[in-house]
Every structure is written in C-alpha cells, then in structure tokens.
matplotlib code that plots the C-alpha trace (Angstrom):
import matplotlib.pyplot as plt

x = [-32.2, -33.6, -34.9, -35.4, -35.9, -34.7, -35.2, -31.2, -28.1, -24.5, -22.0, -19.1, -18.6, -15.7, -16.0, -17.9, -20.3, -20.8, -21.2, -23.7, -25.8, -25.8, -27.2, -29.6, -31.1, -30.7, -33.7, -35.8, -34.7, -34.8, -30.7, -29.0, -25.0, -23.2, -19.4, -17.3, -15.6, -17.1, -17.1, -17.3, -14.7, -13.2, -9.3, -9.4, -9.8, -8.4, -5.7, -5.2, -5.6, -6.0, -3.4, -1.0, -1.1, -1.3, 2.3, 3.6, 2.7, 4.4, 7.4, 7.1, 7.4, 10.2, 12.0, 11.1, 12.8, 15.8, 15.8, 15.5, 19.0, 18.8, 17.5, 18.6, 16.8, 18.1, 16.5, 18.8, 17.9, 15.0, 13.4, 10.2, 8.2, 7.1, 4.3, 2.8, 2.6, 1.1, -1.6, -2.6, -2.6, -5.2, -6.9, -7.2, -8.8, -11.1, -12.4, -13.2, -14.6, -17.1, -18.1, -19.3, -21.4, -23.1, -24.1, -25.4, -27.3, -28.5, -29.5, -31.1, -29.1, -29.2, -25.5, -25.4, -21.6, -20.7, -19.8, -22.3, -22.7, -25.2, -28.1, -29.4, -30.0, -32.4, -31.6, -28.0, -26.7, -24.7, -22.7, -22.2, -19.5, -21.3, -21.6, -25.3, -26.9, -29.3, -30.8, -31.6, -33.7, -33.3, -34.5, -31.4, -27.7, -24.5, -21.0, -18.8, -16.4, -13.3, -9.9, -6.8, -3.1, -2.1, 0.4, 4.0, 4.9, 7.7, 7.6, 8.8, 5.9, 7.4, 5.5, 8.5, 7.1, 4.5, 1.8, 0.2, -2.0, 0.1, 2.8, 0.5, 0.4, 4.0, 5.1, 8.4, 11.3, 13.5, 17.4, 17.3, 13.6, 13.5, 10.0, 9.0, 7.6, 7.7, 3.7, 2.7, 2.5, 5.6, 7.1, 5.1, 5.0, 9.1, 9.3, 7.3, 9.9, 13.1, 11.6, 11.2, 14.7, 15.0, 17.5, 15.1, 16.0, 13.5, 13.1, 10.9, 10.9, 9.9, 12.2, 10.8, 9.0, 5.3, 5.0, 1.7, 3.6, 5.6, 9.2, 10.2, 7.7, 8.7, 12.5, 11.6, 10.4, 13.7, 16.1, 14.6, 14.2, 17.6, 18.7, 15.2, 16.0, 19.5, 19.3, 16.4, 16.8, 14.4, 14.4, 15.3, 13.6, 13.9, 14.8, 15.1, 13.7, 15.3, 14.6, 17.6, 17.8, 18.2, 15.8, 15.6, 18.5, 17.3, 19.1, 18.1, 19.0, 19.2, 18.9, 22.2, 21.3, 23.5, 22.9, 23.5, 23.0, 21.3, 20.4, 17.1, 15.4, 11.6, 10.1, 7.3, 4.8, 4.0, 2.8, -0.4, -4.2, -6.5, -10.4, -12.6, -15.0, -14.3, -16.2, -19.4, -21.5, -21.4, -21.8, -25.3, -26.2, -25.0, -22.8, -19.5, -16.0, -12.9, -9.4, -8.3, -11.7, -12.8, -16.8, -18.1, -20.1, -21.7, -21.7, -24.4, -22.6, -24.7, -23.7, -24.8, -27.8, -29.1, -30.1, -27.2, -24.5, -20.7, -18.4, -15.1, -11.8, -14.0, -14.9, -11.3, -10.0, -8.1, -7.7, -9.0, -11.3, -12.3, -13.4, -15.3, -17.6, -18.1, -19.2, -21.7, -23.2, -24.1, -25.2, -28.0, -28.7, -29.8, -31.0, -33.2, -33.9, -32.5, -29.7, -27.8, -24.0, -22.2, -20.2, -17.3, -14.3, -14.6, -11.8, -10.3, -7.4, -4.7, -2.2, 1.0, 1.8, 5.7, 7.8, 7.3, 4.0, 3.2, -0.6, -2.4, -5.8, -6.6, -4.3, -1.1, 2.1, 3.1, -0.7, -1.3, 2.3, 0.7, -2.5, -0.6, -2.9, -1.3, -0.9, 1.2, 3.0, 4.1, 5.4, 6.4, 9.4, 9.1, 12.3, 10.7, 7.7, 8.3, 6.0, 8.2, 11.3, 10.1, 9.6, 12.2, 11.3, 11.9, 11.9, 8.5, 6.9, 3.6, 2.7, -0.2, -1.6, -3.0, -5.3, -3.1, -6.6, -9.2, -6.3, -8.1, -6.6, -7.0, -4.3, -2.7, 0.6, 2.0, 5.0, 6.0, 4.7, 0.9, 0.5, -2.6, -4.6, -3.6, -4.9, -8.8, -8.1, -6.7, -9.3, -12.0, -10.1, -10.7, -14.2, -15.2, -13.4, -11.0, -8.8, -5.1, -6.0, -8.5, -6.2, -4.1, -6.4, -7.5, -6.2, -4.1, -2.9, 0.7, 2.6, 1.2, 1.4, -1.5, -0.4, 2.2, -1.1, -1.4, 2.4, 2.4, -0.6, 1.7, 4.5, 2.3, 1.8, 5.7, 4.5, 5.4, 6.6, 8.9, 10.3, 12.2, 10.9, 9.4, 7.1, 8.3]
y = [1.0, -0.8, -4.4, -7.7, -10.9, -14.2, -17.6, -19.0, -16.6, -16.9, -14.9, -15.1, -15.6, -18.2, -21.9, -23.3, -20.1, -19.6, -23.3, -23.5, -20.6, -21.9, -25.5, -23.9, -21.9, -25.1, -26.4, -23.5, -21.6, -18.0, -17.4, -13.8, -14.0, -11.1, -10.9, -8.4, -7.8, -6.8, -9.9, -13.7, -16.1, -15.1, -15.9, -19.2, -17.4, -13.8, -14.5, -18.1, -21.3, -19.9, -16.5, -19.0, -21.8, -19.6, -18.5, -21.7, -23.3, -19.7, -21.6, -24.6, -23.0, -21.5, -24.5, -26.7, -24.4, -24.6, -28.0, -28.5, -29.3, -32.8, -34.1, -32.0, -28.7, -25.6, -22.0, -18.8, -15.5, -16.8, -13.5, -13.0, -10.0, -9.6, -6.9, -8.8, -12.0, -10.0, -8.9, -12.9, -13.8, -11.3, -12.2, -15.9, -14.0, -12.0, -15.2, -17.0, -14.3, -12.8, -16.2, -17.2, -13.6, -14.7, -18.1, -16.3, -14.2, -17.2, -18.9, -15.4, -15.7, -11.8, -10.9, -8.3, -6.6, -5.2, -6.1, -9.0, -8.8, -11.1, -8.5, -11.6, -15.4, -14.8, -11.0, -9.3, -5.8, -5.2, -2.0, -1.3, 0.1, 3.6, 3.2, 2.5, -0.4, -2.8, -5.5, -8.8, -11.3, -14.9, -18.3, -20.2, -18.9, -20.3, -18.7, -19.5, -16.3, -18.3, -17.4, -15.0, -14.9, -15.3, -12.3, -12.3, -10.7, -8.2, -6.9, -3.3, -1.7, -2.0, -2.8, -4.9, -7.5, -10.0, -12.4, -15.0, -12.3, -9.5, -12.3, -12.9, -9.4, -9.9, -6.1, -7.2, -10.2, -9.7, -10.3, -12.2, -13.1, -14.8, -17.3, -17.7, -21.0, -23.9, -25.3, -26.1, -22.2, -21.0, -23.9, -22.7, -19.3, -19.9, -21.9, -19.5, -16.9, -18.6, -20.0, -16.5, -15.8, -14.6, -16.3, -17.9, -18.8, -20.5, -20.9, -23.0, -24.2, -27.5, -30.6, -31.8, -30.2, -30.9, -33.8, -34.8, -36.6, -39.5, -39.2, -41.7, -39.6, -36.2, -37.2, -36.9, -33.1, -32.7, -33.0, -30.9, -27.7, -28.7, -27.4, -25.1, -22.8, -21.3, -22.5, -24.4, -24.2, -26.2, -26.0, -22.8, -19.3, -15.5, -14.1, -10.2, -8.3, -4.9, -2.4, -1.2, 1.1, -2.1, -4.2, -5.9, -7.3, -10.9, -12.6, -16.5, -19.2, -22.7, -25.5, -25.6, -22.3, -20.4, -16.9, -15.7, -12.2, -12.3, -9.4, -9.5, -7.5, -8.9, -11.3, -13.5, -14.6, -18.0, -18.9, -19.9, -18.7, -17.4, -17.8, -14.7, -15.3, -12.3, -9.2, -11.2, -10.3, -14.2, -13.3, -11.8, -15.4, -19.2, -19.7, -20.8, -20.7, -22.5, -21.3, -20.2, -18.6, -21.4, -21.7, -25.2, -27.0, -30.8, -33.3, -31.4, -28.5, -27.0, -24.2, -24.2, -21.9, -24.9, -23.1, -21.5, -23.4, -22.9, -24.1, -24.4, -22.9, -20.8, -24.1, -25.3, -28.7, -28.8, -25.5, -26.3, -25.0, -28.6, -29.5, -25.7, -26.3, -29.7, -28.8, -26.0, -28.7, -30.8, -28.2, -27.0, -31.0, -31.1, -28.0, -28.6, -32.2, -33.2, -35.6, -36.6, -36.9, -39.7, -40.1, -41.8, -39.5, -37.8, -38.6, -35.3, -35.3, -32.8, -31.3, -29.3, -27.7, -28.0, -29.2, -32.4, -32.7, -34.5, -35.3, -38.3, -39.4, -41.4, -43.1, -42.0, -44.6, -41.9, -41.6, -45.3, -45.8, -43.5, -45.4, -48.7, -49.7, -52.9, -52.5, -53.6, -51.0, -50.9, -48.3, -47.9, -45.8, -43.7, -44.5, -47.8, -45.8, -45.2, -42.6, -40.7, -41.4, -39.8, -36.9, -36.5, -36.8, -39.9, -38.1, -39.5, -42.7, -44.2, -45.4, -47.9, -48.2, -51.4, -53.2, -56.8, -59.0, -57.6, -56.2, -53.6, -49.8, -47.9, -44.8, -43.4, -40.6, -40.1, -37.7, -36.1, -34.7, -34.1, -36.2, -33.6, -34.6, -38.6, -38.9, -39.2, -42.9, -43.6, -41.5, -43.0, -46.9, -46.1, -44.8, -48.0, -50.2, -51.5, -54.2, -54.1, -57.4, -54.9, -52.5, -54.9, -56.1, -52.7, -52.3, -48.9, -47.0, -47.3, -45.7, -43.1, -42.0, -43.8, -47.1, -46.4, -47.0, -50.2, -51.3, -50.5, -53.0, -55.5, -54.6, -55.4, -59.2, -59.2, -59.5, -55.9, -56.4, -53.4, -53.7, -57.3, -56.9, -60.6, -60.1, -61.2]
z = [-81.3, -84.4, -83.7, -85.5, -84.8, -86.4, -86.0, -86.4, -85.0, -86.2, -84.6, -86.9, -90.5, -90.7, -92.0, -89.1, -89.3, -93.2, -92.8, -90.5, -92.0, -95.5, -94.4, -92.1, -95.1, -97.0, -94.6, -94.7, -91.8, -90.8, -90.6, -89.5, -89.3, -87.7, -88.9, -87.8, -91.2, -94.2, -96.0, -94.6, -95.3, -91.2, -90.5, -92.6, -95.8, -95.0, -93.0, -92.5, -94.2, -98.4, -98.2, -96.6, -99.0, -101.7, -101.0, -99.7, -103.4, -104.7, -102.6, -103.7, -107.5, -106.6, -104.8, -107.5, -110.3, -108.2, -107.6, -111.2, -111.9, -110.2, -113.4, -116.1, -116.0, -115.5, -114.7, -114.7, -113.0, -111.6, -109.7, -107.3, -108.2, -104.4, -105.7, -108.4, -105.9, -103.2, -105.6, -106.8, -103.2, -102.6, -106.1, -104.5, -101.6, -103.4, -105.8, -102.9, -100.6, -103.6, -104.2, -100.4, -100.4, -103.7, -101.9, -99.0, -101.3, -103.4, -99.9, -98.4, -95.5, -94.0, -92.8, -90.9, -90.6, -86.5, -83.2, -81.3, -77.1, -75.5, -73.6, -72.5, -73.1, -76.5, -77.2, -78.5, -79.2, -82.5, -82.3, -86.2, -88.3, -88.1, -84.5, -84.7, -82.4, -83.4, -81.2, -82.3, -80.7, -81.6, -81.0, -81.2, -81.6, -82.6, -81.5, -84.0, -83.6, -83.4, -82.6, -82.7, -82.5, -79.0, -77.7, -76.6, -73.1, -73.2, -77.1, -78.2, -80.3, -83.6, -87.3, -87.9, -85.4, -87.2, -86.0, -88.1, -89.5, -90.2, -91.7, -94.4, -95.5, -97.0, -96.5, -97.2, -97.2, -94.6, -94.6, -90.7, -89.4, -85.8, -85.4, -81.8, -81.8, -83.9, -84.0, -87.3, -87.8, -87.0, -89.1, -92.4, -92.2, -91.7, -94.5, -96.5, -95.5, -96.0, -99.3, -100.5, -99.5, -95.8, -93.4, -90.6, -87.2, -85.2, -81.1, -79.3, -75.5, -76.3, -76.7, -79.7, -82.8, -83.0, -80.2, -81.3, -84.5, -84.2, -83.9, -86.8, -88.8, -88.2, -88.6, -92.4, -91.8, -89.3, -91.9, -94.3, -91.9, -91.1, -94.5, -94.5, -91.4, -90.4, -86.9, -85.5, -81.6, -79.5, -76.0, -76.2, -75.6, -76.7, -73.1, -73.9, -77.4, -77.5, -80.8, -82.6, -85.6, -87.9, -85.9, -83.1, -80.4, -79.3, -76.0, -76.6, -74.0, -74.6, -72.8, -71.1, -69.7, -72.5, -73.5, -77.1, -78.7, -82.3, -84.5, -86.8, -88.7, -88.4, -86.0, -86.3, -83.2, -83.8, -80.0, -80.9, -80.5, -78.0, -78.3, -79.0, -76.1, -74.1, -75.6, -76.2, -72.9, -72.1, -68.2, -69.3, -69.9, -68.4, -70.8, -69.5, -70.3, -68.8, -67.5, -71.0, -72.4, -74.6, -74.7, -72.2, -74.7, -75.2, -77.2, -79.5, -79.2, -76.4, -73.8, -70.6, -72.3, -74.3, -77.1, -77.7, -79.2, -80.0, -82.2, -83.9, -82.8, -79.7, -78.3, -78.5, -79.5, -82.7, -83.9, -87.8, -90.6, -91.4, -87.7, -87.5, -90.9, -89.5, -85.9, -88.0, -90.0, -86.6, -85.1, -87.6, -87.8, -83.7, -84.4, -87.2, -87.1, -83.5, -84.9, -82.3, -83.7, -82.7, -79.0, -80.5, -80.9, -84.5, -87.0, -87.9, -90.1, -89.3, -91.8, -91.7, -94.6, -94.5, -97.0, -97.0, -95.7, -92.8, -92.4, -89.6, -88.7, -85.8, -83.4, -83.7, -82.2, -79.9, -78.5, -78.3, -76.2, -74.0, -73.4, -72.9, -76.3, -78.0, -81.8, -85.0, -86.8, -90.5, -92.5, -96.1, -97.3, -99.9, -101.4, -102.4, -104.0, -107.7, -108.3, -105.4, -107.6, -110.5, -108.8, -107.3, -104.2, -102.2, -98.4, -97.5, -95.6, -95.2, -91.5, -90.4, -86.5, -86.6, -83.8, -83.5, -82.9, -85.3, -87.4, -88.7, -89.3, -86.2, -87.3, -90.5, -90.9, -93.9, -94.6, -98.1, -101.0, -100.7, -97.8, -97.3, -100.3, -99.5, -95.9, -96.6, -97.8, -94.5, -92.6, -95.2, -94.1, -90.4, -90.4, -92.6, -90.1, -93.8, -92.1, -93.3, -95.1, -97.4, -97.6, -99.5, -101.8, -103.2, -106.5, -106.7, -109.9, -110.5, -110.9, -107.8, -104.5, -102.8, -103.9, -100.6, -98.8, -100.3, -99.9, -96.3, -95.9, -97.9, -95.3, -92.7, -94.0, -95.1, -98.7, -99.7, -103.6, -103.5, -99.9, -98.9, -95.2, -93.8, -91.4, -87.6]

ax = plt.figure().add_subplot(projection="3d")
ax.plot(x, y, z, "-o")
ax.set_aspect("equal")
plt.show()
C-alpha cells in the first residue's frame, strides 16, 4: 500500500470541499482532496444546482416565447431539440468543471480520485478506481462528502423511475410524470418537466407546500403551479407503485382517505437527501453521527476528533452550495489562523428556483409567530412595481420582518422574477443592522426591481409613492 502524508485532508470535491482546498492553498498549506468522481465540482455542479438551472432558464426561454403574445409578439412552431439541449447542458458542465481543475492545478492542490475510509483518527485508506489502496496520513481533515437522494420504500426496479440525479440526465420527456414530493426539488424539477412539455402530477403528505415560507408569500407561487402542474395534491401520498408495459400503476390517497388509480409513464423521487457518512470508517475514530447519519460537529466545525472537521450538506442544516463553500472557508480560517466564526446564527439566504422565484433571509413571519417574537410587517406588491409591468410580470411581492422598537430589518422574502439575484440587499440590510428608516432613504434605480425594496420600507412608514396604504 503506497503512503503519503499531507498536512490538510478534504474528503469530497463539492463547493464546500473545492472551497476549502483552494483557500487553504491560498495560505500556504500542504492540501490532498480525495473525490470520488473524476473531476470536482460534486452534486452541485454535476447533478444539482448548474445542470438544473441550466434547463430551468431553457424553460423559462420557452415559456417566455409563449407568453409572447400578451404584448404583441408572436412565435409559430416553436420546437425543443431535446438532443442538442442535452448537449449545452453538459457543455455548461464541462466549462465549469475544466475550469475548477485548472484552479486546483494553478493552486497545487493534489486530488487524488477513489473511495476515503477513516483507518484511524490521523491515517485513511483510499481504495482507487483500479482497485489499488493508498494510505494517507494527515494532520487535519475535513469531511465535506455531502449528500444523496434519499430512497423510496416499495419501488419496482425500473429506469423509468428518476431521482434528482438521474432527472437531470433528461433521457426523455415523458407524456404523464408523477413527482413524489413537493420540497423545493420536486417543485423545480416538475416545473422543468412540464415546461418542456410533460403533463406533471405532484403528491406530497404535507398540508402545505414548502412550510418554511410564509403563506401570503407562497400564495404567489400557488397559483402559478396551479396552472404549472396538472394536479398538485398535498396531503396526499402514492400508496402502491406497480410496473405496467406503459409504465407505472399509482394508487394515491388523499386526505379524506380516498383512493384513486393513475397511470404514468415516469416518476420522479423528490423525498429529499440523506448524508454520505456511512462508508467512511467513522467508528474507527470519535467522530459521531446522530439518528439520521449527519456528522456531530461545533461551532468551528469540529467533530468529536478535534482535528477533523466536517461540513456542508454531511453536517446537515440547510441543504445548500452557498452554506457548504462557506463552512470550508471557516474552517481553513480556525484551521489556519484560529478564527473563531461568529456564535450568532449565520444569514443564509435560501432560494427556490420556481417560476416565480421565491427567495428569504432571516426571520421569516411564520418563524417569528412561532417564537411569540413581536414585529411590524410590510410588504410591497408587485403590481405596483413598474419595472414588473413592463415585463410582464406583475405576480411578485416584496416582504419586510421588522423589529417594532429598534425598527431595524430583522427578515426579507421576496417572490417573482429573480427574487434570487435581489435577496443579498436584504441579507446585506440585515447583516449591517440597515433600519427600515435607511432602507427608505437609499436612492434606487427606476425603473427596476430592487426599488420594491425601497417601496416596501416606504410602506412601512405609509409613505409608499406607488401604493395609497397609510400606516395604522
């Protein structure tokens, strides 16, 4: 067995990994990353966030040249060349991915391509793709190995069944597709599908879509999957799944108990993810897990092996990209320089990529009912927003949390079109501590989006110039 030694270990090549590694080698440090695929970029740029959103904005091509004719344009025999889009998803894929392994290069971080199991709390075994073994010894290591679709009990081996992965491949449109579950997954990889031209039922058990959002807020999203999705069935589940020569026979109940009997051709798992803790030798060391396998760590990061660290979706949490490379970065700074990050909870904006949007930061009014937290609400329509006229698009709103005594910004949702790219002003408001009385006075372009930011501070002080709404 062939040995080596390094002074930084990164077990997993995603963002919080490849983030980690590349500021670590930024500071001078000795950095080995074991990935189990050939190239790093893990489930975020492979099979996650970049394939995903390179076909949703395919979508929203698509859409748009249909909804065209609202203000006078008109497309005829518009056609998807499923090959051809396939292929500049991948190319998106391939940019991207050839352009992190030139960084590591450039940085001389080694990667080191197998399968990683803890020997011990300083030494592990990588099983490689030729089945040879090399050991590694380290002085500090960071598990960053993240996390995978979680499976459905009581499904007929079948090709025709998809996870979040395999949904991305986009082997084909189906006539009918069933999603099980409607998390923020289910909802765009649906919307992605019926966009593209399938007929998309979609089950979940729960009585409401995504209960972390507000309900005022998410009523904007409702009515667009309303039109979006042939049935949307919430509290409901798929009972029995039986393969027929056309697909699959799928018994769904309710919530009055009702039984119906749909045929589909595909069906897409969208139940959410399980952590990849189990086949890394972690009972070789302290390390500890909890009920559902997601690595015990600190508020540095630490395991119960000090140091070894963990991070990202394997440490669980919000399941993001943005939280992983973020963790990775803290992590090399206690590491390296023995920063201690800050106990305050971390603002970490959320997104769903749906059409419209819906993005938050902070305190939402749904969490702060829940903590019997006294606040001031405003919200801005977006039917009052001009910019949001001339595009067409008007379903959207702008929402403030708002602590009553210091008045300053303590949560932000916005729903509508690229409510992703306008939520850093309200994360950037919070972490400043911007009162709403600041939020007012910044001077916004008109006409744009992000001047429903200011108007919803204006709302606030019943001042707003295009909304007649005194305040109370």
């Amino acid at each position: 067995m062939e040995k080596i030694t390094t002074e930084i270990l990164i077990l997993g090549g995603g963002p919080g990994g490849y983030s980690a590694a590349f500021l670590a080698a930024d500071k001078g440090k000795q950095v080995l990353l074991i990935n189990d695929a050939p190239t790093i970029g893990g489930v975020c740029l492979h099979e996650g966030c970049i394939p995903s959103k390179s076909l949703l904005h395919a979508v929203k091509v698509l859409n748009d040249t249909k909804e065209a004719s609202a203000i006078g344009i008109h497309f005829n025999g518009v056609t998807v060349d499923l090959p051809a889009l396939r292929a500049w998803k991948n190319s998106v894929i391939t940019k991207l991915s050839s352009g992190l392994d030139h960084l590591a290069q450039q940085r001389k971080v080694t990667l080191l391509q197998g399968q990683a199991c803890f020997l011990d709390a300083h030494t592990v075994a990588v099983i490689k793709p030729d089945g040879g073994t090399q050991q590694v010894t380290f002085q500090n290591a960071i598990i960053a190995t993240g996390s995978r679709p979680a499976a459905f009990p009581g499904l007929p081996d079948s090709p025709h069944i998809l996870n979040a992965q395999t949904a991305l491949d986009l082997p084909s449109v189906p006539s009918k597709l069933l999603v099980i579950g409607a998390g923020y997954i289910g909802l765009e990889l649906g919307s992605m599908y019926a966009g593209l031209g399938s007929e998309v039922s979609v089950v979940e058990k729960l009585p409401q879509l995504l209960p972390e959002v507000d309900k005022d807020v998410l009523s904007v999203l409702n009515r667009q999957l309303r039109k979006t999705f042939k049935k949307l069935l919430l509290q409901s589940s798929a009972e029995q799944i039986t393969a027929t020569e056309d697909g699959f026979s799928v018994s769904i109940k309710d919530s009055r108990g009702s039984v119906t009997q749909e045929n589909y051709d595909k069906i897409l798992i969208a139940v959410g993810r399980k952590p990849n803790s189990t086949a890394l030798g972690l009972k070789n060391t302290k390390i500890q897990t909890d009920a559902r396998g997601f690595v015990s760590v600190n508020n540095q990061g630490q395991t119960h092996e000090a140091h070894i660290y963990a991070i990202g979706d394997v440490t669980g949490g919000p399941l993001l990209a943005h939280k992983a490379a973020h963790d990775g970065k803290a992590v090399i700074e206690h590491i390296c320089d023995g920063k201690i990050p800050p106990t305050e909870k971390r603002l970490i904006p959320a997104v769903i990529f749906t059409d419209p949007e819906i993005a938050t930061v902070g305190l939402t009014e749904t969490q702060a009912k829940a903590m019997n937290k006294q606040i001031v609400v405003a919200k801005f329509p977006w039917a009052a927003s001009g910019k949001a006229l001339t595009q067409n698009r008007p379903d959207g709103a702008t929402k403030f949390i708002i602590d009553p005594d210091s008045e300053k910004i303590l949560g932000v949702s916005i729903v509508g079109v690229g409510a992703g790219d306008l939520i850093m002003e309200g994360a950037l408001a919070i972490h400043a501590g911007c009162t709403i009385a600041e939020m007012k006075n910044l001077i916004h372009p008109h006409p744009t989006l992000s001047e429903s930011l200011m108007e919803t501070a204006e709302v606030f002080f019943g001042t707003c110039t295009n909304l007649y709404k005194p305040k109370r």
